[in-house]
C-alpha positions as protocol buffer text, in pm:
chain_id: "A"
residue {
  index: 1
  type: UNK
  ca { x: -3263 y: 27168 z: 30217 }
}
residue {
  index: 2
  type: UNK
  ca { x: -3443 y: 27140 z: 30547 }
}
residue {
  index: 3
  type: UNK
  ca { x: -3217 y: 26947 z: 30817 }
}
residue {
  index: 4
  type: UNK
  ca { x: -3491 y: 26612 z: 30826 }
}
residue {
  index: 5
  type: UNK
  ca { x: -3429 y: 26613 z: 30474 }
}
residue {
  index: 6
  type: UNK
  ca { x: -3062 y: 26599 z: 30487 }
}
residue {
  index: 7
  type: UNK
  ca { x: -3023 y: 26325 z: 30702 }
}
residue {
  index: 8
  type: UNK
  ca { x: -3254 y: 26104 z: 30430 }
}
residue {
  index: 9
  type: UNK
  ca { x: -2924 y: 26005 z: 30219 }
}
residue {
  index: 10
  type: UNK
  ca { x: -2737 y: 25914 z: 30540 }
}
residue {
  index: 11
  type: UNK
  ca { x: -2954 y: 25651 z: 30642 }
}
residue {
  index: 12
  type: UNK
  ca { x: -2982 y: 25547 z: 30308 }
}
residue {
  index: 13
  type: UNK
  ca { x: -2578 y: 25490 z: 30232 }
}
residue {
  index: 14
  type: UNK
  ca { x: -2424 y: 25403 z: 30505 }
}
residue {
  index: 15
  type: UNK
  ca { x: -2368 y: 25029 z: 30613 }
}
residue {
  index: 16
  type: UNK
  ca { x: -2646 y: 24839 z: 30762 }
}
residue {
  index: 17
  type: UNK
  ca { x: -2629 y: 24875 z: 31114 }
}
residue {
  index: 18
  type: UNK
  ca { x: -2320 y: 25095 z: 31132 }
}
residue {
  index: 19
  type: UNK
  ca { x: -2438 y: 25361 z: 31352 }
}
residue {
  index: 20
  type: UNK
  ca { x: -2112 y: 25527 z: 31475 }
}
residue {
  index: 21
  type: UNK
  ca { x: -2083 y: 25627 z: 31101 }
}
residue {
  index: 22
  type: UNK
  ca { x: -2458 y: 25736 z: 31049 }
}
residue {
  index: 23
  type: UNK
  ca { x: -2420 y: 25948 z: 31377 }
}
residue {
  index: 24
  type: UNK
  ca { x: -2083 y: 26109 z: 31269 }
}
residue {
  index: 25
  type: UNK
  ca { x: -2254 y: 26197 z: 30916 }
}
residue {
  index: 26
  type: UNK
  ca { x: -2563 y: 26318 z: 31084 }
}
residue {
  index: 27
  type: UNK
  ca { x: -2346 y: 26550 z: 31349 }
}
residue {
  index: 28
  type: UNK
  ca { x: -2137 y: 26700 z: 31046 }
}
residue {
  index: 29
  type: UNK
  ca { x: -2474 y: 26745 z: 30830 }
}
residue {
  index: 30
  type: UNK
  ca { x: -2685 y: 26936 z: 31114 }
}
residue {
  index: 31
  type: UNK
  ca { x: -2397 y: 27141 z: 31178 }
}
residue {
  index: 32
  type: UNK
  ca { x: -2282 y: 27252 z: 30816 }
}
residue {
  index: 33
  type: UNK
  ca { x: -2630 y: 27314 z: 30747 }
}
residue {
  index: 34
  type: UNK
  ca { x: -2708 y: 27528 z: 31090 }
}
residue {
  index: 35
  type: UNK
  ca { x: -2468 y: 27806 z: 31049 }
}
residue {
  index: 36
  type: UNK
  ca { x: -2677 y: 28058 z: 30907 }
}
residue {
  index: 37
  type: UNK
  ca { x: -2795 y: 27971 z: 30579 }
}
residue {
  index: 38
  type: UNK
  ca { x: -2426 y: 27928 z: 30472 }
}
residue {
  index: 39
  type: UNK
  ca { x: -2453 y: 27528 z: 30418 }
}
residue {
  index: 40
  type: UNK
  ca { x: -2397 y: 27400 z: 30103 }
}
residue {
  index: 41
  type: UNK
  ca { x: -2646 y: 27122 z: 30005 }
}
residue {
  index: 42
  type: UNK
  ca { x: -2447 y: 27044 z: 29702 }
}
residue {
  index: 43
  type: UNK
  ca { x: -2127 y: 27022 z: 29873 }
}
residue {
  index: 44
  type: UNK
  ca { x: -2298 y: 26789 z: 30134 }
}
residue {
  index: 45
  type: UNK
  ca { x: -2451 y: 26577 z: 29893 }
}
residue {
  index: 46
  type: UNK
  ca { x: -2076 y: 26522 z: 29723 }
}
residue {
  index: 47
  type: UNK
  ca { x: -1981 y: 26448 z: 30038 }
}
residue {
  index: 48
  type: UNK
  ca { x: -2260 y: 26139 z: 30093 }
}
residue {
  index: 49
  type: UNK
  ca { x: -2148 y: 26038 z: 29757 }
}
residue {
  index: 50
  type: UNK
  ca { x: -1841 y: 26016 z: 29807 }
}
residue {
  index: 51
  type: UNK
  ca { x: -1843 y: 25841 z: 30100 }
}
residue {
  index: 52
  type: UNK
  ca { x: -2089 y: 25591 z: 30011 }
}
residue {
  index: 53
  type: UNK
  ca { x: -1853 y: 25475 z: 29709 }
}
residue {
  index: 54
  type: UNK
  ca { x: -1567 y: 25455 z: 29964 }
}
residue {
  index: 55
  type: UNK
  ca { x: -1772 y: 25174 z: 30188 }
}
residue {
  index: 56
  type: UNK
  ca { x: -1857 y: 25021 z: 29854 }
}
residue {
  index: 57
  type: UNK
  ca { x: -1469 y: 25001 z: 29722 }
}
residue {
  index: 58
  type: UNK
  ca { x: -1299 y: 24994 z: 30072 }
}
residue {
  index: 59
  type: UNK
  ca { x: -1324 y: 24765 z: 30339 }
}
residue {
  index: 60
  type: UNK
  ca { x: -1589 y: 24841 z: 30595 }
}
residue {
  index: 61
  type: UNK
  ca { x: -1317 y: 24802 z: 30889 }
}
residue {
  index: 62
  type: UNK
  ca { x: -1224 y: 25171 z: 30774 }
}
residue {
  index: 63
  type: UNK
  ca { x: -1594 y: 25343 z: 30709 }
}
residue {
  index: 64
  type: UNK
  ca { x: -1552 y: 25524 z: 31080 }
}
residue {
  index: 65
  type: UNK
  ca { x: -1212 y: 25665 z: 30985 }
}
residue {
  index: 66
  type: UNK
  ca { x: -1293 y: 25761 z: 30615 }
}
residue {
  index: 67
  type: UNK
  ca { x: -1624 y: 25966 z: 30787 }
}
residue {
  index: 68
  type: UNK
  ca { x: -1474 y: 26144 z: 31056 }
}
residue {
  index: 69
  type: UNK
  ca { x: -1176 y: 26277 z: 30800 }
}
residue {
  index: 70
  type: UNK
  ca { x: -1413 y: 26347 z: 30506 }
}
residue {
  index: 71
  type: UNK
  ca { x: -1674 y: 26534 z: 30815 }
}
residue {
  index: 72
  type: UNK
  ca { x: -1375 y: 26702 z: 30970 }
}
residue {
  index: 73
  type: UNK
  ca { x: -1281 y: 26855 z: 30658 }
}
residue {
  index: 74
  type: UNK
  ca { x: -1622 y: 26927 z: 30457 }
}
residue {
  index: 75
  type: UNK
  ca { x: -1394 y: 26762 z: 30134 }
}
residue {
  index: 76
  type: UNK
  ca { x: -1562 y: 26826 z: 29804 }
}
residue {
  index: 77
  type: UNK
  ca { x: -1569 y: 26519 z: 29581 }
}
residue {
  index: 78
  type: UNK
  ca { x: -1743 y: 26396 z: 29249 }
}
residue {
  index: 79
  type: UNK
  ca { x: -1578 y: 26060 z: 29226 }
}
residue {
  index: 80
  type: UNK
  ca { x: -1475 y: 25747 z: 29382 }
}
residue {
  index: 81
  type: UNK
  ca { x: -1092 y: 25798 z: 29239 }
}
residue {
  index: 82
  type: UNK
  ca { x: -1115 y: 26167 z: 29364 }
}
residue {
  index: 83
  type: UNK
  ca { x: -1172 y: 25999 z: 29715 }
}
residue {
  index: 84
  type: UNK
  ca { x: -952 y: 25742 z: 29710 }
}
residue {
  index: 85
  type: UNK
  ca { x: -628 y: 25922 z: 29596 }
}
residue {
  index: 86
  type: UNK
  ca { x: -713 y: 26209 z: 29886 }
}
residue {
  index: 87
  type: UNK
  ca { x: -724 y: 25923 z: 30114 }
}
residue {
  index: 88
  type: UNK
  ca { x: -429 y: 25700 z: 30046 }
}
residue {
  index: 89
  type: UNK
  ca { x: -251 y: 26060 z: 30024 }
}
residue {
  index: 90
  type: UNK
  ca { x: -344 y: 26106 z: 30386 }
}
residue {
  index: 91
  type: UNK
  ca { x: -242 y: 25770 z: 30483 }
}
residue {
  index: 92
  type: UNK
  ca { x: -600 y: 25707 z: 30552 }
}
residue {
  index: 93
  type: UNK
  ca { x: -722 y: 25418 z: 30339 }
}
residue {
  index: 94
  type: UNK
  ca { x: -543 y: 25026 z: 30302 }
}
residue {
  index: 95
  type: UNK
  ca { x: -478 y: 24917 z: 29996 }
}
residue {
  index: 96
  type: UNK
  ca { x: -796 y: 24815 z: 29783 }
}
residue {
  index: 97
  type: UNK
  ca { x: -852 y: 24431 z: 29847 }
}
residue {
  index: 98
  type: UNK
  ca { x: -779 y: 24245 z: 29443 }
}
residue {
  index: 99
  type: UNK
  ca { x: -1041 y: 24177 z: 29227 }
}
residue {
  index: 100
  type: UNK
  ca { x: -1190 y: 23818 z: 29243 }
}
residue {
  index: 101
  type: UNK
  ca { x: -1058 y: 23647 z: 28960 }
}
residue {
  index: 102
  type: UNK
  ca { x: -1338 y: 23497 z: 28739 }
}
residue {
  index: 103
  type: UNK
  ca { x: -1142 y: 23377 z: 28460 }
}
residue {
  index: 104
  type: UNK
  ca { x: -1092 y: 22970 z: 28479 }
}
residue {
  index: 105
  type: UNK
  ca { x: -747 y: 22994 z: 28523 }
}
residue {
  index: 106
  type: UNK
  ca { x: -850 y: 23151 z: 28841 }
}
residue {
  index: 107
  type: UNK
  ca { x: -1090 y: 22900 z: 28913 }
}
residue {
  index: 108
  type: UNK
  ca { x: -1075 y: 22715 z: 29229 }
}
residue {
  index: 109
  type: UNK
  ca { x: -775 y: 22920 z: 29348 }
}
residue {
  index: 110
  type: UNK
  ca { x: -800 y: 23057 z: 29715 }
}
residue {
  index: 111
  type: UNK
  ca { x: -691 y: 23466 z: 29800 }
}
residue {
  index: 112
  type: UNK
  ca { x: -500 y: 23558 z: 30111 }
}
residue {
  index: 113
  type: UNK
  ca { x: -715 y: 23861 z: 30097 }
}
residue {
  index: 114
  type: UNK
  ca { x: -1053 y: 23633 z: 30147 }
}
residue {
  index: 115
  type: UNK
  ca { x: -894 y: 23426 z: 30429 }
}
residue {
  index: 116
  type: UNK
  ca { x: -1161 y: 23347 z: 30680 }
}
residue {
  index: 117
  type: UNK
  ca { x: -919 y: 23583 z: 30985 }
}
residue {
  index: 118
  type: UNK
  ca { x: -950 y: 23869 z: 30753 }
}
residue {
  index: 119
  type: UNK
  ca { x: -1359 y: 23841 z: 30673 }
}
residue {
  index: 120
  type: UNK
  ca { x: -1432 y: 23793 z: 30990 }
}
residue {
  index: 121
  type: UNK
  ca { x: -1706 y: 24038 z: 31171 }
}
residue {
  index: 122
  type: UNK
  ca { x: -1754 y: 23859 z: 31434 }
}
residue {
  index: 123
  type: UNK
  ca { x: -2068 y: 23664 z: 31575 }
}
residue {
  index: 124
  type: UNK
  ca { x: -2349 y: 23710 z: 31719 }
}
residue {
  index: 125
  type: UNK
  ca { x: -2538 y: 23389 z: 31954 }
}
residue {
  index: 126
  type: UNK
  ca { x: -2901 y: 23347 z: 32040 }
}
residue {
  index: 127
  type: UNK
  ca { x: -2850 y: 23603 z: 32357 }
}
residue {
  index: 128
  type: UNK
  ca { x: -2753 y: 23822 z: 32110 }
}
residue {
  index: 129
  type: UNK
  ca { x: -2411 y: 23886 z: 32286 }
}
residue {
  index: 130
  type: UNK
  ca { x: -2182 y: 23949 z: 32045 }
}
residue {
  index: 131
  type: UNK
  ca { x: -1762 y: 23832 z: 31947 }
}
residue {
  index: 132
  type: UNK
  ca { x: -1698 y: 24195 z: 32126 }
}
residue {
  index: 133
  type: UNK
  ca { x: -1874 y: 24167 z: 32414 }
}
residue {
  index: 134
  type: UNK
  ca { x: -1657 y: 23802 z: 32478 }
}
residue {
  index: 135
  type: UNK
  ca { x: -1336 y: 24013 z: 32377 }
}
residue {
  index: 136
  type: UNK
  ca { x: -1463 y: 24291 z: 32635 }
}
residue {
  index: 137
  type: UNK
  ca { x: -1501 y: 23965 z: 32910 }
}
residue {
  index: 138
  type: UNK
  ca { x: -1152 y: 23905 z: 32836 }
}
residue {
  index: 139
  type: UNK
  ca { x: -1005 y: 24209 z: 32793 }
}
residue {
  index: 140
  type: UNK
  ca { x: -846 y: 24136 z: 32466 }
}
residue {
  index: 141
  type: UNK
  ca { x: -788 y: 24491 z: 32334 }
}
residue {
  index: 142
  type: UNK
  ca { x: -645 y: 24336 z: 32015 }
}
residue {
  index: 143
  type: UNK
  ca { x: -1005 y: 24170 z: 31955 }
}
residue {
  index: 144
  type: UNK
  ca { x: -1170 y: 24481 z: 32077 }
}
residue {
  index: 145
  type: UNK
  ca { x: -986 y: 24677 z: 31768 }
}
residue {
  index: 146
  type: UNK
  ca { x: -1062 y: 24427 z: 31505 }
}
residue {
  index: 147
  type: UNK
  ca { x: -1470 y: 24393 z: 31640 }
}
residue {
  index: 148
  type: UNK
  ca { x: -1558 y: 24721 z: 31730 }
}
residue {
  index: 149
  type: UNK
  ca { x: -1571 y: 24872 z: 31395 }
}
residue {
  index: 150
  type: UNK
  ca { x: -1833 y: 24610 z: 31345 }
}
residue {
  index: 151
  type: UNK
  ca { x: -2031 y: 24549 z: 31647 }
}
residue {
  index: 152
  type: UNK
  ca { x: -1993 y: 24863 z: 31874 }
}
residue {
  index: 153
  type: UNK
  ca { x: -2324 y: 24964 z: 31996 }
}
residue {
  index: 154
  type: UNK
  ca { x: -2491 y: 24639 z: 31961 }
}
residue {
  index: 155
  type: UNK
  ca { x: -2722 y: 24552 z: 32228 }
}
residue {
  index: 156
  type: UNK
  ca { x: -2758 y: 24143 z: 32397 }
}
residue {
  index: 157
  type: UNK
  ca { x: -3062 y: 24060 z: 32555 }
}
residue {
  index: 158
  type: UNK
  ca { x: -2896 y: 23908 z: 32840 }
}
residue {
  index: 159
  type: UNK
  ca { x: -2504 y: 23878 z: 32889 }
}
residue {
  index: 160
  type: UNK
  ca { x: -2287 y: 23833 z: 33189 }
}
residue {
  index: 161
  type: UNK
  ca { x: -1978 y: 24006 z: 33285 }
}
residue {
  index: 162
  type: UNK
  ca { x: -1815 y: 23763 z: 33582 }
}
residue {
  index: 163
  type: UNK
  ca { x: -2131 y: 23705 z: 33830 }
}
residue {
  index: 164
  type: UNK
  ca { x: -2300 y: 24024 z: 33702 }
}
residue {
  index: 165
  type: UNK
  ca { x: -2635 y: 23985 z: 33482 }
}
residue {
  index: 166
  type: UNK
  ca { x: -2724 y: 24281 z: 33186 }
}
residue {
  index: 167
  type: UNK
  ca { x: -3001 y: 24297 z: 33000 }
}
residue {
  index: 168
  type: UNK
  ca { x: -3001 y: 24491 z: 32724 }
}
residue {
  index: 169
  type: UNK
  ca { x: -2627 y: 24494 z: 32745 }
}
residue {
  index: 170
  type: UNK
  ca { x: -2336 y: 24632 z: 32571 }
}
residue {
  index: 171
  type: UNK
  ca { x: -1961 y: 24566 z: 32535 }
}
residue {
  index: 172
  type: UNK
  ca { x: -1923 y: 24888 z: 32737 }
}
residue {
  index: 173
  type: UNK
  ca { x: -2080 y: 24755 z: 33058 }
}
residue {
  index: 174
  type: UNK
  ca { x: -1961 y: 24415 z: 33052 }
}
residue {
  index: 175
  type: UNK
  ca { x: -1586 y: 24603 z: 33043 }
}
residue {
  index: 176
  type: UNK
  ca { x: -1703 y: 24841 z: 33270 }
}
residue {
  index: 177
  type: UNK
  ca { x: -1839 y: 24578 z: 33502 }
}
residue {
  index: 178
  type: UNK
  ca { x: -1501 y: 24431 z: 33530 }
}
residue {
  index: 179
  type: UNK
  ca { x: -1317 y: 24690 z: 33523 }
}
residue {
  index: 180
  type: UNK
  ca { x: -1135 y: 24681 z: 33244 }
}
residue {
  index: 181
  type: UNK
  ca { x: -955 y: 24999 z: 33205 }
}
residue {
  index: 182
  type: UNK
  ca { x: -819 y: 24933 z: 32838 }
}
residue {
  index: 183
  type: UNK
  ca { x: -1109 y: 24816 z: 32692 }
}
residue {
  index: 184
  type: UNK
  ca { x: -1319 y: 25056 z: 32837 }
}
residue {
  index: 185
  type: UNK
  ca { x: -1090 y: 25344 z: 32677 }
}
residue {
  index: 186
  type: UNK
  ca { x: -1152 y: 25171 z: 32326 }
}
residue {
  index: 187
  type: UNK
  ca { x: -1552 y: 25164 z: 32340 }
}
residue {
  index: 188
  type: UNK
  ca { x: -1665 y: 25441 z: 32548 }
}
residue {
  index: 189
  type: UNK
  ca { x: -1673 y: 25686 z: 32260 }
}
residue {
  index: 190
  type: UNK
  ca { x: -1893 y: 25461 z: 32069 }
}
residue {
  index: 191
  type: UNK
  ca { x: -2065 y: 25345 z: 32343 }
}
residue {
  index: 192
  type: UNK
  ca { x: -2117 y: 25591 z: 32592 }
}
residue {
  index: 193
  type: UNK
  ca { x: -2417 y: 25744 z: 32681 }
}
residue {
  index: 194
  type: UNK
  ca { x: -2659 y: 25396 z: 32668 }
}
residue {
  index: 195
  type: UNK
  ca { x: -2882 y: 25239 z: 32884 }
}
residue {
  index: 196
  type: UNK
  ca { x: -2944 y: 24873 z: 32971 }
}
residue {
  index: 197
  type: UNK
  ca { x: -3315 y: 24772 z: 33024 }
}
residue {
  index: 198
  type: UNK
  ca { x: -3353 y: 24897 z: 33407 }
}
residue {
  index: 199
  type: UNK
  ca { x: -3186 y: 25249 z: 33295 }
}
residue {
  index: 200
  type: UNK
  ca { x: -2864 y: 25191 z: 33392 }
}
residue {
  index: 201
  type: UNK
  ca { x: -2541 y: 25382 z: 33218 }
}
residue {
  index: 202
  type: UNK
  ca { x: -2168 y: 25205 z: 33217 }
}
residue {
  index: 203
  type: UNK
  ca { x: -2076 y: 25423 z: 33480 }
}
residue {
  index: 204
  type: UNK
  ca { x: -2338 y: 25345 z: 33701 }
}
residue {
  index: 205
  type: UNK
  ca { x: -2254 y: 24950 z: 33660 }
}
residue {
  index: 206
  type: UNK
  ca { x: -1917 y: 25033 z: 33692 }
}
residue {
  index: 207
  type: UNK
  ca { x: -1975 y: 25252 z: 34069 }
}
residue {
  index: 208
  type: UNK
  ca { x: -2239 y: 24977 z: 34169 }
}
residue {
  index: 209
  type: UNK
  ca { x: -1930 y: 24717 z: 34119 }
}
residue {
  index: 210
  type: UNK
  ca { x: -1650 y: 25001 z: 34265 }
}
residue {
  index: 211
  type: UNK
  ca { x: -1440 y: 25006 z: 33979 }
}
residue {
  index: 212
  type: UNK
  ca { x: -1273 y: 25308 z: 34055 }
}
residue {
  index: 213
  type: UNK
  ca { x: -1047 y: 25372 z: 33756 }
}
residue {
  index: 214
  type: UNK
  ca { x: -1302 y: 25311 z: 33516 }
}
residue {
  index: 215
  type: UNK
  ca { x: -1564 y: 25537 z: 33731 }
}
residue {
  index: 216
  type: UNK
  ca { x: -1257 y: 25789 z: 33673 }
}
residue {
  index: 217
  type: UNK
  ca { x: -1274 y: 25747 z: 33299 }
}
residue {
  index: 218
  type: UNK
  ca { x: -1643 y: 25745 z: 33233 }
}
residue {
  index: 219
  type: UNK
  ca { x: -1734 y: 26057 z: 33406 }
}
residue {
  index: 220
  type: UNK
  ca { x: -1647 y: 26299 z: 33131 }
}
residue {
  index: 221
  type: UNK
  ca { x: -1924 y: 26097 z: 32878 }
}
residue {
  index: 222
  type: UNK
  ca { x: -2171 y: 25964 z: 33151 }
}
residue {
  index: 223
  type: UNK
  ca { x: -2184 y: 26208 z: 33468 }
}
residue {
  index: 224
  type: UNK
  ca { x: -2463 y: 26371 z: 33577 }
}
residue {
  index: 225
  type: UNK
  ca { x: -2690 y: 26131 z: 33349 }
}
residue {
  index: 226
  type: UNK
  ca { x: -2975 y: 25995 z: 33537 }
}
residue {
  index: 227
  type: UNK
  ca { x: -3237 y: 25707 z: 33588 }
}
residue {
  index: 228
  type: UNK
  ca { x: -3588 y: 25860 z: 33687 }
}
residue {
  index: 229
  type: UNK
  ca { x: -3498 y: 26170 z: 33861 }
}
residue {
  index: 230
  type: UNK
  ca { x: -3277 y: 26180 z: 34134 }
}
residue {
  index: 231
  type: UNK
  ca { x: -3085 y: 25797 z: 34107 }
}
residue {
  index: 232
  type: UNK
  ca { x: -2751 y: 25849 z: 33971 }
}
residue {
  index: 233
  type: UNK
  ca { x: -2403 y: 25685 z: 33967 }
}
residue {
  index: 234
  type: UNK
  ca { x: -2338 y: 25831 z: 34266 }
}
residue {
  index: 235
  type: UNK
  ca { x: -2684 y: 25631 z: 34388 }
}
residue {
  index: 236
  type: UNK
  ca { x: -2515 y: 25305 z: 34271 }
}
residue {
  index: 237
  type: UNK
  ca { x: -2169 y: 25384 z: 34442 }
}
residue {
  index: 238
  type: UNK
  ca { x: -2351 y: 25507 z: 34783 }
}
residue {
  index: 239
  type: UNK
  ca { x: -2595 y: 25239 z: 34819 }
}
residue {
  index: 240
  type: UNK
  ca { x: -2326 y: 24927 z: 34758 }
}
residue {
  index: 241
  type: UNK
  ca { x: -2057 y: 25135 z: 35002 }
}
residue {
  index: 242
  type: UNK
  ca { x: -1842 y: 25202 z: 34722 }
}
residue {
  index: 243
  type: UNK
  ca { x: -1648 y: 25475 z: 34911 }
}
residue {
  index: 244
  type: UNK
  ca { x: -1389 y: 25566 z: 34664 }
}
residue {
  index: 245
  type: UNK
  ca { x: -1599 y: 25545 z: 34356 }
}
residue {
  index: 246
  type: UNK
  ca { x: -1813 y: 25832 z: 34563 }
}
residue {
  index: 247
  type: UNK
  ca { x: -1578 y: 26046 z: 34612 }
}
residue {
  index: 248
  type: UNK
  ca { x: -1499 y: 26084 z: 34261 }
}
residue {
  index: 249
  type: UNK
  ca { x: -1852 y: 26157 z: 34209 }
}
residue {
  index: 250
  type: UNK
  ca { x: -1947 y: 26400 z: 34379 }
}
residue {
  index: 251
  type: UNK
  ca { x: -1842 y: 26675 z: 34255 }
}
residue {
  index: 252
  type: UNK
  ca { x: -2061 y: 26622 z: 33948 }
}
residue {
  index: 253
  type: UNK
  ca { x: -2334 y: 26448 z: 34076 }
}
residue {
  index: 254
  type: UNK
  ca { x: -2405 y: 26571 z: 34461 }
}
residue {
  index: 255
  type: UNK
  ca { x: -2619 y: 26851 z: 34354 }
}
residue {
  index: 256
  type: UNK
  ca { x: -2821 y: 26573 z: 34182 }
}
residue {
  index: 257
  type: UNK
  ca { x: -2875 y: 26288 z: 34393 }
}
residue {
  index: 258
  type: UNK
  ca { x: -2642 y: 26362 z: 34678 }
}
residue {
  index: 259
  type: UNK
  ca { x: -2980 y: 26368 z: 34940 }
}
residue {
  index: 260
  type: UNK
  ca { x: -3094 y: 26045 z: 34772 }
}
residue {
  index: 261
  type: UNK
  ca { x: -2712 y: 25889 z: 34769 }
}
residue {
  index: 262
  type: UNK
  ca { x: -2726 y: 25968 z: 35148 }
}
residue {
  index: 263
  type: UNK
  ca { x: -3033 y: 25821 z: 35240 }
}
residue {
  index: 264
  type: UNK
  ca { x: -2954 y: 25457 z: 35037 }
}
residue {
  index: 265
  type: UNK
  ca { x: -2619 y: 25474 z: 35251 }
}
residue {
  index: 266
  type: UNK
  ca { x: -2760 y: 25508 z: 35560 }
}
residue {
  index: 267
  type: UNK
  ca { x: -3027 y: 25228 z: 35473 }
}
residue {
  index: 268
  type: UNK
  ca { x: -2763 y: 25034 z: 35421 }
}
residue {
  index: 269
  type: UNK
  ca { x: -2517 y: 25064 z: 35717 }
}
residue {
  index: 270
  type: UNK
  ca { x: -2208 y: 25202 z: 35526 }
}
residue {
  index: 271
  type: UNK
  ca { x: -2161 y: 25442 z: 35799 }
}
residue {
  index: 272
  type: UNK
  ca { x: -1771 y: 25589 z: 35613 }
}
residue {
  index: 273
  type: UNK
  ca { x: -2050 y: 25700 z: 35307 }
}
residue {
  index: 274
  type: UNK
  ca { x: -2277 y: 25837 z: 35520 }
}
residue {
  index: 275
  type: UNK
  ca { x: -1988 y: 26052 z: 35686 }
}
residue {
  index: 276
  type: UNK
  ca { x: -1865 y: 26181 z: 35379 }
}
residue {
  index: 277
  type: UNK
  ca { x: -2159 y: 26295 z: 35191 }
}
residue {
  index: 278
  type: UNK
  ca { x: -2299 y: 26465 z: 35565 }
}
residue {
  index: 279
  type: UNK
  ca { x: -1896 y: 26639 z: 35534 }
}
residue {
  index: 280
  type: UNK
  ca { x: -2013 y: 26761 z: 35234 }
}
residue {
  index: 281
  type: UNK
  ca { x: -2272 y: 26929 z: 35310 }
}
residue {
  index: 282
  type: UNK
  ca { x: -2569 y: 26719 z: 35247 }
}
residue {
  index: 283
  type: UNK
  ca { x: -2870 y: 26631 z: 35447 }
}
residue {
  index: 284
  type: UNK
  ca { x: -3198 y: 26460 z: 35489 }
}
residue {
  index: 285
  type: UNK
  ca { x: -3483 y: 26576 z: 35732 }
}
residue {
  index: 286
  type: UNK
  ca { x: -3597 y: 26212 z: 35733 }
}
residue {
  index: 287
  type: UNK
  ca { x: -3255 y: 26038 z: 35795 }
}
residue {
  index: 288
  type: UNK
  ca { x: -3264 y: 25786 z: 36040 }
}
residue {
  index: 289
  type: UNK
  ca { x: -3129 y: 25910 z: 36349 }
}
residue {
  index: 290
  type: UNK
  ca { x: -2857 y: 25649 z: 36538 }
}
residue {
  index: 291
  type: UNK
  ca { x: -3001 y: 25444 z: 36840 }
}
residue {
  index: 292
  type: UNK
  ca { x: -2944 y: 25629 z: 37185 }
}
residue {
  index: 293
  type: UNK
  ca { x: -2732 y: 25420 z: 37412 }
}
residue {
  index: 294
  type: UNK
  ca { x: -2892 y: 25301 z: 37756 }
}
residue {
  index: 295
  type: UNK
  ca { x: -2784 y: 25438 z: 38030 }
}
residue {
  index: 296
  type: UNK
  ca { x: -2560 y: 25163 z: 38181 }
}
residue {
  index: 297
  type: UNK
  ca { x: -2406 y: 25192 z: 37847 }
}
residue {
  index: 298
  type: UNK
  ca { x: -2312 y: 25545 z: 37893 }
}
residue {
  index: 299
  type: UNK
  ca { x: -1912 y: 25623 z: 37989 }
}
């Protein structure tokens, strides 16, 4: 089975628009079936069945969790019960949600189990900014939890985070943005890695804005990452004077845009930045040079 053709049931199964699942499947898939010749297209196509019975019996709130342990662990199964028992022995799965009852007795009568708290997914408005992307404004990790199985990696055409505009936003940047460390911990494994509409990464909104502990956090999944060629989150932090937020940068990211980062400081009168990056080694032929004092102006 060639790899394109592996990935076919993936897209197929899993929940609409649940892509940390399709990308964990898709990971485990090119990797079992990489490692020379040895992959076992019948064991992988257990495994898609398997889990695609579990989103139908299960709650979706769970899909992520049932993936990554069925992935981790290449688990051959033929059945939805096989599944389910290995899961519940694991303490994996919640307990299945009760049948509707359709007899007339049962008519009528309400289920705690389809509550309107416990089917909620969240919303989405006409900005497209999402019930996570308001929990991420807030920084309401216990939101964040309950949403981000559903909506991580959804993308608003505009949202704001304080006095901050995003296009092509996600809950990641608005958090990151504000600098809100929790909340940023939750999504940036989901979220990591994307780009609003001008090109921008979490971690560069967050070093434009000088939210050091969250530039801290972020540069493990985000540094070195770049808009055009040389304009990286150590660009952002330079050019808005964000002196501690550059420091932790540039270790990663001075080989990359430390000339550029230098010449945006200087542009911009933050003469601390300018000192530190010229510490560190890095020049530019075509820096501005300071203005020579007159002479009655000389000591």
């Amino acid at each position: 089975m060639k790899k394109s053709e592996a990935l076919v049931p993936t897209l197929h199964w899993c929940p609409a628009g649940y892509n940390p699942t399709i990308e964990v499947i898709s990971r485990w898939a090119l990797t079992t079936q990489g490692k020379k010749g040895r992959g076992n297209p019948g064991r992988t196509i257990r495994v898609w069945c398997a889990i695609w019975m579990i989103c139908k019996q299960y709650r979706e709130l769970q899909v992520y969790q049932y993936t990554r342990f069925l992935c981790d662990h290449g688990i051959k199964m033929s059945s939805v019960d096989d599944s389910g028992q290995l899961l519940q022995e694991h303490d994996c799965a919640p307990p299945l949600a009760p049948e509707k009852d359709t007899s007339e007795e049962g008519a009528g009568k309400g289920s705690p189990a389809e509550s309107p708290q416990t089917d909620d997914e969240g919303s989405v408005d006409e900005d497209g900014v999402t019930t996570l992307m308001e929990a991420a404004k807030r920084n309401d990790v216990d939101a964040v939890k309950r949403y981000i199985h559903y909506q991580a990696r959804m993308v608003a055409r505009f949202v704001t985070a304080g006095m901050v505009e995003i296009y092509d936003g996600t809950a990641l940047m608005v958090a990151a943005v504000l600098g809100h460390v929790e909340t940023v911990k939750l999504l940036m494994r989901c979220e990591g890695g994307m780009r609003s509409s001008n090109d921008l990464t979490a971690l560069m909104w967050a070093a434009a804005n000088g939210r050091t502990e969250v530039v801290r956090l972020l540069l493990d999944v985000e540094g070195g990452m770049t808009k055009d060629k040389d304009f990286t989150a150590l660009t952002a932090a330079a050019y808005f004077g964000r002196l501690d937020c550059v420091k932790l940068l540039l270790e990663k990211e001075k080989n990359i845009s430390g000339r550029h980062a230098l010449c945006v400081a200087d542009m911009e009168g933050h003469s601390k930045v300018v000192s530190l990056l010229k510490s560190e080694g890095i020049t530019d032929p075509d820096l501005r040079m300071p203005p020579r004092k007159l002479v009655s102006e000389r000591a």
